[in-house]
C-alpha positions as CSV (number, residue, x, y, z in Angstrom):
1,X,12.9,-9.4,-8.9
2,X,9.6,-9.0,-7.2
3,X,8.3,-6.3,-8.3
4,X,5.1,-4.0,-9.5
5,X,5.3,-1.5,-11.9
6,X,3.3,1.0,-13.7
7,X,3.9,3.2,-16.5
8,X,2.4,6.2,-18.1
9,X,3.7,7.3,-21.5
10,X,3.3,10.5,-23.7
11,X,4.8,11.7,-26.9
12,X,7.8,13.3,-25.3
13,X,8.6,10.4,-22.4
14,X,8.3,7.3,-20.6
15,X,7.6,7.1,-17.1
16,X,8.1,4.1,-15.2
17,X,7.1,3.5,-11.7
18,X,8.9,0.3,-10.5
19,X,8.0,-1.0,-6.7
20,X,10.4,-3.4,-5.3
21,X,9.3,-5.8,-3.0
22,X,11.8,-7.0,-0.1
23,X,11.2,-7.8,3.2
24,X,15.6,-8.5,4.0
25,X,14.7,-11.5,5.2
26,X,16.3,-15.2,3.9
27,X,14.5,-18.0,2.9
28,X,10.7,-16.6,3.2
29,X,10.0,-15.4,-0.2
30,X,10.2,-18.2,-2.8
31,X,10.3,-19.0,-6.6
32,X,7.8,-21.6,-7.9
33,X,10.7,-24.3,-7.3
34,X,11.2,-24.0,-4.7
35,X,14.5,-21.6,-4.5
36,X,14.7,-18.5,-2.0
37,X,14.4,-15.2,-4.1
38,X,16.4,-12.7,-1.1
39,X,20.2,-12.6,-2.8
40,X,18.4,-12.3,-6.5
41,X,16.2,-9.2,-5.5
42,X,18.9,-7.6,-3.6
43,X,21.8,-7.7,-6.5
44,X,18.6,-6.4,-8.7
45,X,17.8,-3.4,-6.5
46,X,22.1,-3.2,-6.7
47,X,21.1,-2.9,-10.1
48,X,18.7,0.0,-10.4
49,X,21.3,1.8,-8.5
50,X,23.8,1.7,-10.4
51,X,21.7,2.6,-13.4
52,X,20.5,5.8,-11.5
53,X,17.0,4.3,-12.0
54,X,14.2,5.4,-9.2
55,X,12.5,2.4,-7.4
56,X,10.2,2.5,-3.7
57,X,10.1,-0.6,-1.5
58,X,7.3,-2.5,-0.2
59,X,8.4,-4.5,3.1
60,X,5.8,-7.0,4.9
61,X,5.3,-6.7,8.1
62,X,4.8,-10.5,9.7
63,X,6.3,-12.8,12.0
64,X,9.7,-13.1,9.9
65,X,10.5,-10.0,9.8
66,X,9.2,-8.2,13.3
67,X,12.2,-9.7,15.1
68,X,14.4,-8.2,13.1
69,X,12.4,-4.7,13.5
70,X,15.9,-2.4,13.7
71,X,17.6,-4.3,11.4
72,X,15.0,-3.8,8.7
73,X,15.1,-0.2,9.3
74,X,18.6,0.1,9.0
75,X,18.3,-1.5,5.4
76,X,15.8,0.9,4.5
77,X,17.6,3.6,5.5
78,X,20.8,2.7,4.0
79,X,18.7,2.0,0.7
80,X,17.1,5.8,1.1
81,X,14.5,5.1,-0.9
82,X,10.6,6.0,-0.5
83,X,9.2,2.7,1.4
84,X,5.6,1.3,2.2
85,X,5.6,-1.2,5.3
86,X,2.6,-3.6,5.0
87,X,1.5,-5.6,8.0
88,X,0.1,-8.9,7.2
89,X,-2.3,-11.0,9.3
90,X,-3.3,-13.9,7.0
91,X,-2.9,-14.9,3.6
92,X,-4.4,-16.7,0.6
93,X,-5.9,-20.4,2.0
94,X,-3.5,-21.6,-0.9
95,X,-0.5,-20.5,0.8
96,X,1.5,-21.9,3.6
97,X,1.8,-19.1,6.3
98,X,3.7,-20.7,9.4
99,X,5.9,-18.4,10.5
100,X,4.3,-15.4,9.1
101,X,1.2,-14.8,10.5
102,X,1.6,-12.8,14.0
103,X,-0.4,-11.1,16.6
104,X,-2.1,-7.8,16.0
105,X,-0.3,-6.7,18.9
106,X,3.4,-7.6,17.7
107,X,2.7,-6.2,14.6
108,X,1.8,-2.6,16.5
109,X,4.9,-2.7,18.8
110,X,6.9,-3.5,15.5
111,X,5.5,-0.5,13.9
112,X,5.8,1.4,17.0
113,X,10.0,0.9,17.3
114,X,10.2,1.4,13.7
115,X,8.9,4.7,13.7
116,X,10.6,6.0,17.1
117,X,13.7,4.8,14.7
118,X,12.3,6.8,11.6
119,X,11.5,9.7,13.6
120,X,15.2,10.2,15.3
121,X,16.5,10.2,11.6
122,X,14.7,12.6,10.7
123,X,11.8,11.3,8.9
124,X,13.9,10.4,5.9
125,X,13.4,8.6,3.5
126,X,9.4,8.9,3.2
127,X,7.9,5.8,4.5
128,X,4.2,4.9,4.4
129,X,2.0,4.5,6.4
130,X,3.9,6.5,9.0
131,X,4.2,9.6,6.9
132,X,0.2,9.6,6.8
133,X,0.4,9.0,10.6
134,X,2.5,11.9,11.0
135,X,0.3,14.0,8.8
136,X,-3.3,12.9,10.6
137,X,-1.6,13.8,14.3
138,X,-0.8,17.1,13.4
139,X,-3.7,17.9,11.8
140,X,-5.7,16.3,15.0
141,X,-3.6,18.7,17.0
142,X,-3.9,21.6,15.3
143,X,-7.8,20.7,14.7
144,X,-7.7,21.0,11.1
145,X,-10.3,18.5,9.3
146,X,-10.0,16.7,6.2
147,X,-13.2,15.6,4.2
148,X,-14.2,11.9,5.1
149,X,-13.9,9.7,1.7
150,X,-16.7,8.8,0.0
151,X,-16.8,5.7,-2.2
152,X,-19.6,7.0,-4.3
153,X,-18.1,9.6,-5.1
154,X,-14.3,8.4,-5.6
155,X,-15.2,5.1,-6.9
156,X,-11.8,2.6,-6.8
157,X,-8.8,2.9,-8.0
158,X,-7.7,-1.0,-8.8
159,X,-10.6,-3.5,-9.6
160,X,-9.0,-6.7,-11.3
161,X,-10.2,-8.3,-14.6
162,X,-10.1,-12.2,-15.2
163,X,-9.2,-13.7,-18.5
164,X,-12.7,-14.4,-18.9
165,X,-13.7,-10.7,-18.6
166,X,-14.9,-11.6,-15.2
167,X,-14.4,-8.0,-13.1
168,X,-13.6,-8.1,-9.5
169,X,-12.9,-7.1,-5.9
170,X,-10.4,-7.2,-3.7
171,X,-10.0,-10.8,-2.6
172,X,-11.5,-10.3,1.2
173,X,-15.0,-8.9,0.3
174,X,-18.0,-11.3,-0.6
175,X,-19.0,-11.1,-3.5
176,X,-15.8,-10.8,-4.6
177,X,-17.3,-10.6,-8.7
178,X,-19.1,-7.9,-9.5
179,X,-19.6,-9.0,-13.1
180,X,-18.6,-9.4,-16.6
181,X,-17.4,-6.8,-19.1
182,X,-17.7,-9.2,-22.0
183,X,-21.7,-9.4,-21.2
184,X,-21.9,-6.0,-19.9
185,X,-20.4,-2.3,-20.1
186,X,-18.1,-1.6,-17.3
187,X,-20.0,1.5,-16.4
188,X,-23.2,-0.5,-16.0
189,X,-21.6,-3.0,-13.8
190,X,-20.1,-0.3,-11.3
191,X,-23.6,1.1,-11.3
192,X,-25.6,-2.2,-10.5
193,X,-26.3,-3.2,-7.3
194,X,-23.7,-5.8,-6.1
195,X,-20.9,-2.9,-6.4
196,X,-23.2,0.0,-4.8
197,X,-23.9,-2.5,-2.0
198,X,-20.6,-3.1,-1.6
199,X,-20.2,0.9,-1.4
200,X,-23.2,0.6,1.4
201,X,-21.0,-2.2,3.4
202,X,-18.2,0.3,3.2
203,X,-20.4,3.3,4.6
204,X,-21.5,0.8,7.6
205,X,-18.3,0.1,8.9
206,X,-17.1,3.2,9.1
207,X,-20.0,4.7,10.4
208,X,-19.4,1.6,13.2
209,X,-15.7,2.4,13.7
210,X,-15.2,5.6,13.1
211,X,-17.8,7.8,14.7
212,X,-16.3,7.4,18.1
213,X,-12.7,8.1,17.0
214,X,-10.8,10.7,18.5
215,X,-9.3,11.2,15.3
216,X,-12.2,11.7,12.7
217,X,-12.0,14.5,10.6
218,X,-8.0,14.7,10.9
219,X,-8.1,11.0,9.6
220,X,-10.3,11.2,6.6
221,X,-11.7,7.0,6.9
222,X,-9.8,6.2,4.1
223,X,-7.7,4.0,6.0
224,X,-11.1,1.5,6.3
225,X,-10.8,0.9,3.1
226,X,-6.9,0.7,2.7
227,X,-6.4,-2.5,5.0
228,X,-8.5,-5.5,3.6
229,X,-8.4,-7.0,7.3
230,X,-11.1,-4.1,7.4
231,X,-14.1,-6.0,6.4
232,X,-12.7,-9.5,8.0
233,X,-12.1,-8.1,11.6
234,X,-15.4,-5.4,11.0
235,X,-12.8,-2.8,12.5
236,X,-10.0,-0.3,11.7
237,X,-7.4,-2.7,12.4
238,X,-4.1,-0.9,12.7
239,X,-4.8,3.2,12.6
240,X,-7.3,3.0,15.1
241,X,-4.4,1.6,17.8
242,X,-1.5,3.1,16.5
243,X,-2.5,6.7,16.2
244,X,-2.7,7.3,19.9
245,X,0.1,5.6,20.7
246,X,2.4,7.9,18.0
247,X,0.5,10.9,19.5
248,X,1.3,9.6,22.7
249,X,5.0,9.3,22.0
250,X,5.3,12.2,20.3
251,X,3.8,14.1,23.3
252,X,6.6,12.4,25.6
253,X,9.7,13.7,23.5
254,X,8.1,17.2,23.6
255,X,7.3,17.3,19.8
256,X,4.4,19.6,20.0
257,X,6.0,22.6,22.1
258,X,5.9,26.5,21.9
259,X,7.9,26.1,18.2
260,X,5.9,23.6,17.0
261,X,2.9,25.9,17.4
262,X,4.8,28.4,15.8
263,X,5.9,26.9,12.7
264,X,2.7,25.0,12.1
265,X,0.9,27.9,11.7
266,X,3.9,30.0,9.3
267,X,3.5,26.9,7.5
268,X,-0.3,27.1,7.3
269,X,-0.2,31.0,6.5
270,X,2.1,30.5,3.7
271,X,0.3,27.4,2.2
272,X,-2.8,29.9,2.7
273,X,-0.9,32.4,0.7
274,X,0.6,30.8,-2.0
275,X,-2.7,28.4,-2.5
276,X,-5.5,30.9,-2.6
277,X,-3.2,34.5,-2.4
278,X,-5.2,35.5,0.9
279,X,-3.7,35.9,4.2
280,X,-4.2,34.4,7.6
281,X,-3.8,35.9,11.2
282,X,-4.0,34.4,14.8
């Protein structure tokens, strides 16, 4: 199975977070010899199923499977199980990628069809990144702000560590090592000056990109740093499009009408409410 999982323990349990990746599409994904990997992964989610055990998919968004946009979503809705759709320009020079890189474009009307799909049934099950779309519109509309992320502050969650001890960045940003925890703490490292300059790079391009956005401060600018095409392109390469265009559409099918209104702000009061025990009017 291709997979990634994660697990925390305590005294009492173990907790295991297990992330299937899938993309329902034959002969892509391969083993080291050479044998497709589709039918094995498939009888192993079959598998966790039948053992009651919780799983979330990860499904790549490229040139194999946007053609088959619909069909895709009807496995993941069949599946019901939390998802994360991740669109994919390039790839490692190592790796042969004809027939998988696509257009920026394609890749947004994909998105765009999936989620008219996802939004007709109901929103179910949670898929990412449109449930974070869905959550930035209606905070643009009902002018709500979010605070922007800071790097300096939040640090990163994943940096990777070599078998050397060599720590390092995501694969995309130069310099990609920031140093070596066998010749130095790991708290000096993140405190030296190729990581803070790195942090500085960050700041930049979303100072660049996101200033002008109609959606700043219902977006937060995490999603610079969530796409490593970020710091390749030196723009916000897929919210930045897509946001108005799901606004857009959710505008034409009347989404934001008298009730929305309505319930967005019970919602708010009672959030309010149960959050701080105050009360809100309007």
């Amino acid at each position: 199975m291709s997979c990634a999982m994660s697990t925390s323990t305590s005294s009492k349990n173990l907790e295991s977070n297990l992330g299937v990746s899938v993309d329902f599409s034959e002969g892509v994904r391969l083993t080291a010899g050479g044998r497709p990997t589709e039918a094995a992964v498939r009888a192993n989610m079959r598998r966790l199923q039948d053992r009651g055990l919780p799983f979330s998919i990860i499904t790549v968004l490229a040139a194999h499977t946007i053609s088959q946009i619909r069909q895709i979503f009807e496995e993941i809705a069949r599946l019901n199980k939390p998802t994360r759709l991740l669109p994919l320009f390039s790839g490692p020079a190592t790796r042969p990628m004809d027939g998988v890189t696509v257009a920026k474009s394609d890749i947004l009307d994909a998105m765009m069809v999936f989620f008219d799909l996802w939004i007709s049934a109901g929103m179910t099950p949670r898929v990412d990144p449109l449930d974070q779309y869905m959550r930035t519109v209606i905070l643009k509309r009902l002018g709500l702000e979010r605070p922007t992320q800071d790097r300096a502050l939040l640090g990163n969650d994943v940096l990777e560590i070599d078998r050397d001890g060599t720590l390092s960045h995501e694969a995309y940003r130069k310099p990609r090592d920031l140093g070596n925890i066998t010749e130095r703490p790991i708290a000096d490292i993140i405190d030296g000056s190729t990581y803070r300059n790195l942090i500085t790079e960050e700041k930049r391009l979303k100072e660049s990109v996101c200033t002008q956005c109609a959606f700043l401060g219902a977006c937060d600018t995490s999603p610079i740093a969530r796409h490593f095409d970020s710091y390749l392109l030196q723009d916000c390469p897929i919210d930045k499009y897509l946001l108005p265009r799901i606004e857009a559409h959710l505008e034409s099918r009347g989404f934001f009408d008298d009730n929305f209104t309505a319930t967005a702000h019970d919602v708010t009061a009672t959030h309010v409410a149960e959050a701080f025990g105050a009360t809100v009017s309007y």
